[in-house]
C-alpha positions in Angstrom: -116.8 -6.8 143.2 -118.7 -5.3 140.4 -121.8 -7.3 139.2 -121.4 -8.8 135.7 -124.1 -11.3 134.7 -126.6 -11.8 137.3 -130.2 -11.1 135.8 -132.8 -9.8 138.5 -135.7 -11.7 139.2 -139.3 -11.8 140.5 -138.1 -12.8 144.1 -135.6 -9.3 144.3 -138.8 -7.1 143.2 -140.7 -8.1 146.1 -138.1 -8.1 148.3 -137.4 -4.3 147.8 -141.1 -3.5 147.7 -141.3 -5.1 151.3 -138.3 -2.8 152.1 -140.3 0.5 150.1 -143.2 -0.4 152.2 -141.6 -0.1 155.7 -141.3 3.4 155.0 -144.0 4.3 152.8 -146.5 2.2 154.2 -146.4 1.6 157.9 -144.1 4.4 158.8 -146.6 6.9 156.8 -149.8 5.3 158.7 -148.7 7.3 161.6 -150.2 10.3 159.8 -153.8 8.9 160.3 -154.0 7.8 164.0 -152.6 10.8 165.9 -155.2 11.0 168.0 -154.7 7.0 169.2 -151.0 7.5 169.9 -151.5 10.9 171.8 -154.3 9.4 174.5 -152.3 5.7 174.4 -148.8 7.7 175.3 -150.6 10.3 177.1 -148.0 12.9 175.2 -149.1 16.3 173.6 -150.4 16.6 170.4 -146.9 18.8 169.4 -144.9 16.1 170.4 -146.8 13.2 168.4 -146.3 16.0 165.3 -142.9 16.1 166.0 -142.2 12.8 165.7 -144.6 12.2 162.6 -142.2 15.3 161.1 -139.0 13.8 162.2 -139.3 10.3 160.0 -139.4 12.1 156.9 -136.8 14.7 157.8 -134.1 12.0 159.0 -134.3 10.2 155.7 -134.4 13.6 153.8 -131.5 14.4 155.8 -129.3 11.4 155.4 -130.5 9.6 152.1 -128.1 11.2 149.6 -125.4 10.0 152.3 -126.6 6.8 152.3 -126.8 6.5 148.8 -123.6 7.5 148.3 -122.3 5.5 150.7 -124.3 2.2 149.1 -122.2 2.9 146.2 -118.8 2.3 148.3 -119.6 -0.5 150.7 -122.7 -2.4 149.1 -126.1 -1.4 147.5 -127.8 -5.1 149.0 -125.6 -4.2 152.4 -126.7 -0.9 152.8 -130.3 -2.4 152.0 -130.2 -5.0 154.8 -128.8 -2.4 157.0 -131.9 -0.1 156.7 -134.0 -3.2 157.2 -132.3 -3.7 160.9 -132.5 -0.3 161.5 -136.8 -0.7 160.5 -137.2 -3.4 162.6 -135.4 -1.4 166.0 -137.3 1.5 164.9 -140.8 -0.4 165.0 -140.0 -2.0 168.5 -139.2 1.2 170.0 -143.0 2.5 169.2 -144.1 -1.0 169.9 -143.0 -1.0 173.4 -143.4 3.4 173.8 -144.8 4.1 177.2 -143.8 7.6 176.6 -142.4 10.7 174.7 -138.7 8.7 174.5 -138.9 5.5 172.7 -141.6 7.4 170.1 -139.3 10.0 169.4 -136.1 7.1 169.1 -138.6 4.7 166.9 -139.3 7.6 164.2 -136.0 8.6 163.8 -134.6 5.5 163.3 -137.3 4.8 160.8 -136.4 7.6 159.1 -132.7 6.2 159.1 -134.0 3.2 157.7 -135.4 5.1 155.1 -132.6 6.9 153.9 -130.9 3.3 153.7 -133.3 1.1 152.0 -134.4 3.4 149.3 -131.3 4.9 147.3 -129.9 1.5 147.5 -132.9 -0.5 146.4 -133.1 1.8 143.1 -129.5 1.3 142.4 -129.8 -2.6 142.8 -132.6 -2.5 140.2 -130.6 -0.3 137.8 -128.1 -2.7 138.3 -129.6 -5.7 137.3 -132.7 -5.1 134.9 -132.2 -3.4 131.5 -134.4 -1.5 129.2 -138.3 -2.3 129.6 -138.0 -4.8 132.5 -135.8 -1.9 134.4 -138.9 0.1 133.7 -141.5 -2.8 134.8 -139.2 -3.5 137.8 -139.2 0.3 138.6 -143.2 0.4 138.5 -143.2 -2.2 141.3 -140.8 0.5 143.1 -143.1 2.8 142.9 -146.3 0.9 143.7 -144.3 0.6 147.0 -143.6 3.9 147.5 -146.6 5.8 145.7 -149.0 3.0 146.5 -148.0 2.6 149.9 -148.4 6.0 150.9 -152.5 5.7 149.4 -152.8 2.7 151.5 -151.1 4.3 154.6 -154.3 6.9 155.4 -157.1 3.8 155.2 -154.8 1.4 156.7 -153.3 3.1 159.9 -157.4 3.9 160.4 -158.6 0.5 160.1 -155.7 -0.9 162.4 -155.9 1.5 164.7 -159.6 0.9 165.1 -159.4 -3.0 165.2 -156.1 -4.2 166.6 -154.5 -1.0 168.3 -152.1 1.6 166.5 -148.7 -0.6 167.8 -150.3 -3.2 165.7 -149.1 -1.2 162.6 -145.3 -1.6 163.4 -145.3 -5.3 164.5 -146.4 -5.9 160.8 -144.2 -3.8 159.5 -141.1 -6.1 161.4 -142.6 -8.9 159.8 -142.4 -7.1 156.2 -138.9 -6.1 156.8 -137.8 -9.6 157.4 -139.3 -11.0 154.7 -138.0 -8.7 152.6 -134.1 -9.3 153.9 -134.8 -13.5 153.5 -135.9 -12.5 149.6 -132.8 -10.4 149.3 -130.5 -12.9 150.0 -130.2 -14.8 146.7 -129.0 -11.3 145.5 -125.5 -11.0 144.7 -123.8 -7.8 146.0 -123.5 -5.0 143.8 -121.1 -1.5 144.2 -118.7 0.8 142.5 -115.4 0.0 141.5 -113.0 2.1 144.0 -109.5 2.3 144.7 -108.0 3.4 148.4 -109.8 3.8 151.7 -112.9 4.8 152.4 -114.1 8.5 152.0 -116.7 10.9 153.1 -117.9 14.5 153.3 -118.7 15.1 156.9 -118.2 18.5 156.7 -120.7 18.9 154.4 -123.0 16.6 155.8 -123.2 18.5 159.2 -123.9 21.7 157.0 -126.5 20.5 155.6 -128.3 18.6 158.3 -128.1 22.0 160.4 -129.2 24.1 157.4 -132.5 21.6 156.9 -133.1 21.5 161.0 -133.3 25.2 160.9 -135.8 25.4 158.0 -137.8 22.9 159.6 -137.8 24.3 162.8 -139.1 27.6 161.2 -141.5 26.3 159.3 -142.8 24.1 162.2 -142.9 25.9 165.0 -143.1 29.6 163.6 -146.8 30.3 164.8 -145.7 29.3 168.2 -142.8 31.3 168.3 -144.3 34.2 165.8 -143.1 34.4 162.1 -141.2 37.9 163.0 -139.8 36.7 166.6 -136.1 37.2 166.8 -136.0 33.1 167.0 -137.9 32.5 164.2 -135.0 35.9 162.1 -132.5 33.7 163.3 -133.4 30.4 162.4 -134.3 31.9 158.5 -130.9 33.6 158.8 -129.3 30.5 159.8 -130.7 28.5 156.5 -130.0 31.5 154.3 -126.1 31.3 155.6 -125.9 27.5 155.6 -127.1 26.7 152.3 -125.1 29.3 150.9 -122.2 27.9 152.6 -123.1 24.3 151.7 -123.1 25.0 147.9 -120.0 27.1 148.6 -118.4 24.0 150.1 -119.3 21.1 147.7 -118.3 23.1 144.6 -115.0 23.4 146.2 -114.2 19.9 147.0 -113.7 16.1 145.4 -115.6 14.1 147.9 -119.1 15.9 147.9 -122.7 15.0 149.8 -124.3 16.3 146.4 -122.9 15.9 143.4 -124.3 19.1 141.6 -123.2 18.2 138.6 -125.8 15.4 138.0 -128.0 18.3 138.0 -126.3 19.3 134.3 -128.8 16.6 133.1 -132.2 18.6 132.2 -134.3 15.5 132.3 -132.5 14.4 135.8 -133.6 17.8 137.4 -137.1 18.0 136.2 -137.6 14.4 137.2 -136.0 15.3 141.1 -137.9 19.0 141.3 -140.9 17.9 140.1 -140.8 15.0 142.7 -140.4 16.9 145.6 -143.5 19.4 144.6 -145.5 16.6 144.0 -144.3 15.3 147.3 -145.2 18.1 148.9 -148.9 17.6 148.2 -148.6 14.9 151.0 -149.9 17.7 152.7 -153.2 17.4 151.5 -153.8 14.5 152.9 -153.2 15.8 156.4 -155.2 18.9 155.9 -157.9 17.0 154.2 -157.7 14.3 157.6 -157.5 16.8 159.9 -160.5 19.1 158.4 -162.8 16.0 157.9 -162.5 14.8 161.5 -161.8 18.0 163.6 -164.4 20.1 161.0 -167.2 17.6 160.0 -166.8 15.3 162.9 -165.4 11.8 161.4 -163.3 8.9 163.1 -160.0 8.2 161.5 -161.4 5.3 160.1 -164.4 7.1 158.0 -161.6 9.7 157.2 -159.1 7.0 155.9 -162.5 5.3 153.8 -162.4 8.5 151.8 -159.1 8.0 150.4 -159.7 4.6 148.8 -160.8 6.3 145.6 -156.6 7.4 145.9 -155.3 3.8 147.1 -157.2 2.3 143.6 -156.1 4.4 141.4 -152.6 4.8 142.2 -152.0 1.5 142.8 -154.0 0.4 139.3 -152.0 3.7 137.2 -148.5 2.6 138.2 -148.6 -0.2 135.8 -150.2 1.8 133.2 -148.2 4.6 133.5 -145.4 2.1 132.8 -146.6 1.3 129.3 -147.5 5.1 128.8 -143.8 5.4 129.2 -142.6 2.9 126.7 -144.8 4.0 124.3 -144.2 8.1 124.2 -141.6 8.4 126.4 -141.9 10.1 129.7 -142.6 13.9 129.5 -145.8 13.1 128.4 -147.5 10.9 131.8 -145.5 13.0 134.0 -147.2 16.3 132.9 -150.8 14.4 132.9 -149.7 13.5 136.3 -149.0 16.2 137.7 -152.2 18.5 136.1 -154.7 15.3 137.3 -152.9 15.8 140.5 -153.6 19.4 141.2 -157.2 19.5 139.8 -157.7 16.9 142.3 -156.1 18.3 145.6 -158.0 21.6 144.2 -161.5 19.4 144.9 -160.2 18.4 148.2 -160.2 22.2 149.1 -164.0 23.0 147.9 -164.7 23.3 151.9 -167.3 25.5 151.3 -169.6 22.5 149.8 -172.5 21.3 152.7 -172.9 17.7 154.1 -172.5 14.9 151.2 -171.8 17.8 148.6 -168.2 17.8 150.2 -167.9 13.7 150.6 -168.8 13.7 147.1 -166.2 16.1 146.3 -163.4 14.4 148.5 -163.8 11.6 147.6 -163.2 12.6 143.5 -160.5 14.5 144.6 -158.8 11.8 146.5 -159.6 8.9 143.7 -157.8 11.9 141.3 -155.2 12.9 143.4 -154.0 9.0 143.3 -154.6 8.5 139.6 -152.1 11.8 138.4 -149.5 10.3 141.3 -150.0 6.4 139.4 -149.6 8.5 135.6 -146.1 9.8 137.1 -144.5 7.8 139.5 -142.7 5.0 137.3 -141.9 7.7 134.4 -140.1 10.1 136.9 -138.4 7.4 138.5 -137.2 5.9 134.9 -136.2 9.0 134.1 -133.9 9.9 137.3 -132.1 6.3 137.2 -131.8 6.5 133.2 -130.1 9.8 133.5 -127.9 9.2 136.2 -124.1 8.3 135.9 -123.9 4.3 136.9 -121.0 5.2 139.1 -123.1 7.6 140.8 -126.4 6.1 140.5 -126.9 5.6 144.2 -126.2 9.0 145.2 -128.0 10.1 142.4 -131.0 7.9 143.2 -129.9 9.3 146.8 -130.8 13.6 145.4 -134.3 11.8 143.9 -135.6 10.4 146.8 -134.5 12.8 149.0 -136.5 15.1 147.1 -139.4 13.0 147.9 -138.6 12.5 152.2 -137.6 16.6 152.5 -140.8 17.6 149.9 -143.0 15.6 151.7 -141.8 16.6 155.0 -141.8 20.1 154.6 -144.9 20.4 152.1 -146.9 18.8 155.1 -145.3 21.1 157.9 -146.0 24.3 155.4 -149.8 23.1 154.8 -150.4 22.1 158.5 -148.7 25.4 159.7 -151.6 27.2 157.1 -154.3 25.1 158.8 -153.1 25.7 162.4 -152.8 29.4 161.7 -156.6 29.9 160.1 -158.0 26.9 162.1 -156.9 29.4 165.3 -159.5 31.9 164.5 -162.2 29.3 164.7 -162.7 28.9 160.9 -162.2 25.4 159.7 -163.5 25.2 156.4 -161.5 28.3 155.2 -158.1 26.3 157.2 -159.1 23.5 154.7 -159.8 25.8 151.6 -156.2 27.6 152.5 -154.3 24.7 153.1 -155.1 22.7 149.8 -154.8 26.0 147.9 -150.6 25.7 149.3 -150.7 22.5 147.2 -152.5 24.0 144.2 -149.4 26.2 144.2 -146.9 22.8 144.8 -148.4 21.5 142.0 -148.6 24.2 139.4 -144.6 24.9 139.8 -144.4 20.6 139.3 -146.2 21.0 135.8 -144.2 23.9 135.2 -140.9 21.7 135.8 -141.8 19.2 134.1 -142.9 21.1 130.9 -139.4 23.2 131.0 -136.9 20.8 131.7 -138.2 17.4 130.6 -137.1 16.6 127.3 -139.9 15.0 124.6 -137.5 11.4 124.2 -137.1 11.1 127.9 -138.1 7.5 128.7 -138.1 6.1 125.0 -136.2 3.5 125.6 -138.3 0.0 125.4 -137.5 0.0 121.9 -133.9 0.3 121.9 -131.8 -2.3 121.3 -130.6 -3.9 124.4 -126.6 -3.0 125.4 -124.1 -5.5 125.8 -122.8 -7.1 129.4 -119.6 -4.9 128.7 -121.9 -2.0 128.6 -124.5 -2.9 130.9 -123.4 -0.1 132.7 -122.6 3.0 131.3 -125.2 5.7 132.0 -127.9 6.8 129.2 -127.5 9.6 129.3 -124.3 12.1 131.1 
């Protein structure tokens, strides 16, 4: 049944932030400790790559089916269901002796993902309004935004104390904690008449099209960019998303609605999101050049982003009241430029000894203060400017953008860096590899400055909407 008066409270926010931060958080620490898991496991280096990739590309892969599924059956059920399928996925790399459970434990993780975070944002569109949907929504995104920042310095500083597995058995007791402050909420879902139905057919397209990309992009030094494999596997995602956007404009029941994409502040909200996603890469070049090139641990690599943790985590609020003052357009292209210049500091590899620190370490702190500027006013904007019948699906597109950006943008700039690092220059890997996310965040300011509308956002000082209104969209 259709939620009518229930107010969200204090108790829900955290709950979902718990939920944010089994993905964002502790799933993302992986990034930092690669080295740990690969001599505890006693795998290759490619496999423990593999199976940081294949988190991120699971939940890329299945979140807009999830979402739209949370719609049908249950935004708080399809919640608790990606908080199960955290808390398998973190005993399976708990209790890895091997290759097997580590690759099972990540892609169940990124299942979880694909469940907990469409549903969460439809849950909060659902019941806050106005300004608190907006505070609410900043709390999202610390969780998101903010866990990622604390992911590098954390995943070092466990790794180095308590042992890498000690990240996941936190992360079960997060996820629980989280379901047992969801449970006071009541469920919420779209009205819907007649069985249950779904586009498989499209779903399978996709999920082959994507595998094939990031296969390619992956694995394409190894096999060599002009291989017959790697012509066939481009061919393949040529053919497939061709055929997928044949398919879904030619049926009822879709995986992608396109047509939330008729909403110019919806698209430059979701495309702008996944470049800025994408920039996740940096961070991995930036970890990888400052311990394999100037000879840190993981933990002194993860102490240079804390410049990024504090300021994303302190700019999320503010970027908040940015937002109800001049709307969104505004923060999200301050975001985005503070967010380039600083990934562009991250690349001056050329600098000598504490000249570079220096420089990281600016570039870090800047990287997380642009992300904290444009989290909460993207976000507003996507859920403000999706349909309320659709809003998990559409909330599904948004965040898919962010799993498939930052997937991808880190296999593009750690395929760079592999490919220069060969040759036996590591500070021109580095310089190369941030340069890819100069470029990933250019086109985001671009997006943003194109499609964004000025009034996007403004809405803290409209009046409220009735209950019998409560949920029509903004904005169709």
């Amino acid at each position: 049944m259709m939620e009518t008066s229930y107010k969200g409270t204090n108790k829900m926010i955290i709950g979902i932030v718990f939920g944010v931060l089994t993905f964002w958080l502790f799933a993302q620490a992986l990034l930092n400790v690669v080295p740990s898991v690969q001599k505890d496991l006693g795998v290759s280096l490619g496999t423990v790559n593999i199976a940081i990739s294949l988190t991120s590309l699971f939940s890329g892969l299945f979140i807009v089916a999830f979402g739209g599924l949370a719609d049908i059956v249950g935004r708080k059920k399809m919640a608790n269901i990606g908080f199960v399928l955290s808390i398998i996925g973190s005993l399976c790399l708990v209790f890895a002796n091997g290759a097997v459970l580590l690759i099972i434990g990540r892609i169940l993780t990124g299942f979880s993902g694909a469940a907990i975070m469409p549903s969460t944002i439809a849950l909060m569109k659902a019941y806050f309004e106005g300004a608190d949907r907006q505070r609410a929504l900043s709390f999202w995104s610390i969780g998101s935004w903010g866990g990622t920042g604390i992911a590098s310095f954390l995943g070092g500083a466990i790794a180095s104390s308590l042992g890498w597995r000690w990240i996941f058995i936190i992360s079960i007791i997060v996820a629980i904690l989280g379901m047992l402050l969801l449970k006071a909420t009541p469920e919420s879902k779209q009205e819907s008449e007649g069985g249950f139905k779904f586009d498989y057919t499209g779903l399978v397209i996709f999920i082959i099209t994507m595998c094939a990309l990031n296969v390619f992009i992956n694995f394409g030094p190894t096999l060599g960019w002009t291989s017959l494999t790697s012509i066939v596997l481009i061919i393949i995602t040529i053919i497939g998303l061709i055929v997928f956007i044949k398919v879904e404009n030619s049926k009822k029941i879709v995986l992608i609605d396109f047509a939330v994409f008729k909403n110019k502040a919806y698209t430059g909200a979701t495309i702008s999101n996944f470049l800025l996603n994408a920039t996740a890469g940096a961070i991995v070049v930036a970890n990888t050049y400052v311990q394999v090139g100037r000879g840190m641990s993981s933990f002194q690599a993860g102490l240079l982003s804390l410049g990024y943790l504090v300021a994303v985590l302190v700019m999320i609020r503010v970027g908040e009241k940015i937002l109800q003052k001049v709307g969104a357009k505004l923060p999200m292209i301050w975001g985005t430029i503070i967010t380039t210049i600083g990934v562009a500091l991250m690349g001056l590899t050329f600098l000598p000894g504490v000249g570079y620190i220096i420089s990281e370490f600016i570039g870090f702190t800047l990287f997380g203060l642009g992300l904290g500027f444009y989290a909460t006013p993207s976000t507003d904007t996507s859920v403000s400017n999706a349909p309320s019948d659709k809003v998990g699906q559409a909330a599904g597109v948004y965040k898919m953008a962010s799993s498939l950006g930052g997937a991808f943008g880190v296999a593009i700039s750690a395929a760079t860096y592999g490919a220069i690092a060969a040759s036996g220059n590591l500070a021109s890997a580095g310089a190369i590899g941030m340069v890819v996310n100069v470029i990933f965040g250019i086109i985001a300011i671009l997006s943003v400055i194109f499609l964004v509308p000025g009034d996007a956002g403004k809405t803290a000082t409209a009046p409220k909407k009735s209950k019998a209104n409560s949920h029509r969209p903004i904005t169709e």
